[in-house]
C-alpha positions in Angstrom: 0.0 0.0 0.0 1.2 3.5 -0.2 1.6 5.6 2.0 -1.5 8.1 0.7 -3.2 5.3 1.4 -2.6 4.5 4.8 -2.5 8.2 5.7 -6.2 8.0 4.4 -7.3 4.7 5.8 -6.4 6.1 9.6 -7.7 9.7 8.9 -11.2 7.9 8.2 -10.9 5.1 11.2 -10.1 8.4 13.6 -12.6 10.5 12.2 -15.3 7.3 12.8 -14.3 6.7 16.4 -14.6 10.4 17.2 -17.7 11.2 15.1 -19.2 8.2 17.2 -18.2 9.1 20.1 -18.9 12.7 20.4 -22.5 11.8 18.8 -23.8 8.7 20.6 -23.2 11.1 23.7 -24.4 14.4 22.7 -21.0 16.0 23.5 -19.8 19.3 21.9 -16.2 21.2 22.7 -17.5 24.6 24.4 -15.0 27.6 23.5 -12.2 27.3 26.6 -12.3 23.5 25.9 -11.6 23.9 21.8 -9.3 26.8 22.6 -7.1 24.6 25.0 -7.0 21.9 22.2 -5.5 24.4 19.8 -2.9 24.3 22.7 -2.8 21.0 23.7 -2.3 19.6 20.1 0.7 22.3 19.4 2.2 21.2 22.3 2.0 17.4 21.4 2.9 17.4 18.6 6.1 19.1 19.6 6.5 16.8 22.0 6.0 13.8 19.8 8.4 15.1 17.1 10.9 16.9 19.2 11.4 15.8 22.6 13.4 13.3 24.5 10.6 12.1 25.9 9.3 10.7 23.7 12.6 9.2 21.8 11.4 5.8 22.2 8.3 6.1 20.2 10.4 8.2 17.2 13.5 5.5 17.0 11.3 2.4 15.3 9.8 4.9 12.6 12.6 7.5 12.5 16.5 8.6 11.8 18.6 11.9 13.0 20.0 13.5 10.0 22.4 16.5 9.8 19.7 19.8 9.0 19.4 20.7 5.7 21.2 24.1 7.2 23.9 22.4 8.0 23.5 23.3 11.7 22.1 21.1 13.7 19.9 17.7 13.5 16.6 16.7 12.3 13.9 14.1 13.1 13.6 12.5 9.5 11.5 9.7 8.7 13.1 6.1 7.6 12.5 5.0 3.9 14.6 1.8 4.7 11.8 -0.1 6.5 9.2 0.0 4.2 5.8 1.9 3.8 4.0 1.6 6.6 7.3 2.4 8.9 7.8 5.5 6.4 4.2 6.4 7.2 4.5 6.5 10.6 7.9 8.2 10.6 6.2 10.9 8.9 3.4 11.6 10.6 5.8 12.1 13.7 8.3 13.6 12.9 6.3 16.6 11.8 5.1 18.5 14.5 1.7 19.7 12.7 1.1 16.0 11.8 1.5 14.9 14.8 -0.6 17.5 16.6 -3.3 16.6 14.3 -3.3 13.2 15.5 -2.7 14.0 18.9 -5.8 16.6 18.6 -7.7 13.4 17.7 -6.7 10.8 20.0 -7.5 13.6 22.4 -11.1 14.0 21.1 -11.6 10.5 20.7 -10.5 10.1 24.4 -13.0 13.2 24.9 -15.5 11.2 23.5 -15.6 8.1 25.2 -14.7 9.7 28.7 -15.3 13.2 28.8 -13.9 14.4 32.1 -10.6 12.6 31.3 -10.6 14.0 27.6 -11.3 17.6 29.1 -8.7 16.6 32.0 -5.7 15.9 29.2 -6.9 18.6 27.2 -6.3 20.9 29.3 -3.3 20.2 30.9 -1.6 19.8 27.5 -3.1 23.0 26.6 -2.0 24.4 29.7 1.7 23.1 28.6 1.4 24.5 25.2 0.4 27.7 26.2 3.3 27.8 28.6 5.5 26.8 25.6 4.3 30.1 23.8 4.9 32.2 27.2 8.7 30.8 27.2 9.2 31.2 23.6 8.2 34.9 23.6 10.3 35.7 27.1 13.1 33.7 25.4 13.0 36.3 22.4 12.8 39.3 24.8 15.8 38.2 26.7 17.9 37.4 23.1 16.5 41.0 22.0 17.5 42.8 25.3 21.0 40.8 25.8 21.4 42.0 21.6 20.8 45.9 22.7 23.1 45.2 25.4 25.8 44.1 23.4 25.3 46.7 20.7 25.6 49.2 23.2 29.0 47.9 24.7 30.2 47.4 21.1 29.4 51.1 20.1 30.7 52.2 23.5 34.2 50.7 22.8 33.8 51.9 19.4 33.4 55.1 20.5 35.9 55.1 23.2 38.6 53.4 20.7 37.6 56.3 18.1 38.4 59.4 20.7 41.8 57.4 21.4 42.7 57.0 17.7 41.6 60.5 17.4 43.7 62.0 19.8 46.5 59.7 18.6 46.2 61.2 15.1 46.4 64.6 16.5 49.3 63.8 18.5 51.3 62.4 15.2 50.3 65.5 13.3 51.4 68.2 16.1 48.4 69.2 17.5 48.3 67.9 20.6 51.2 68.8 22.8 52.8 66.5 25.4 52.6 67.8 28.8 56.3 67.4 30.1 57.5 68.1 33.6 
């Protein structure tokens, strides 16, 4: 089969399960509960592609490879073990693709038990919007410890350009030495 193919075959099994679900009990996602699994689905799918913790479920359907940068490592997925391993290495080792299945094993677990479904979803929503917070903080502090370097630079620059300065005057005469 190819991978397409499976791709499509568990879209439509997932979408069953939580269509069922959600219908046979009359459930729907109020607006704190669908806004958190925005959150919770970013930040499992992160998780699932990116993070140690969760190197054991990668290693079977993945491979580290140098970044197409040059800098660095990426989670690629194997070709070497045929489709289905390729299909699964692809689907998580892509943080969107991931979080999509994570955002629907999380509504299928909403589904069949709500109060654990809500429970998961927002803790990992909790987690994801926590992720965001750091990020943003994390670009702040680069930002502010950037400005602070700039400044030292262009206060060295400065103070290196008054001593050339007065060095030049010196060599040309128009500075005179102070002798005792």
């Amino acid at each position: 089969m190819k991978t397409r193919t499976l791709t499509l075959i568990g879209i439509a099994i997932t979408f069953e399960l939580v269509s069922l679900g959600i219908s046979r009990r009359g459930l729907s996602l109020d607006g704190l509960t669908l806004v958190s699994l925005a959150f919770a689905a970013s930040m499992a799918g992160r998780a699932v592609a990116y993070l140690t913790v969760f190197e054991w479920l990668r290693e079977p359907f993945t491979k580290i490879a140098v970044h197409s940068s040059g800098v660095g490592e990426s989670v690629e997925p194997r070709d070497d073990h045929g489709p289905a391993v390729a299909v699964i290495g692809s689907l998580i080792s892509c943080p969107v693709c991931a979080g999509v299945w994570s955002a629907a094993l999380l509504l299928t677990v909403y589904a069949f038990e709500p109060a654990l479904g809500r429970t998961m979803i927002y803790i990992l929503g909790a987690g994801g919007l926590a992720q965001i917070v750091t990020r943003l903080v994390e670009l702040l502090e680069w930002q502010g410890r950037h400005t602070w370097e700039q400044t030292g630079f262009m206060n060295r620059l400065n103070k290196n350009k008054t001593e050339i300065e007065l060095i030049e005057k010196r060599a040309n005469g128009h500075v005179k030495e102070h002798t005792s």
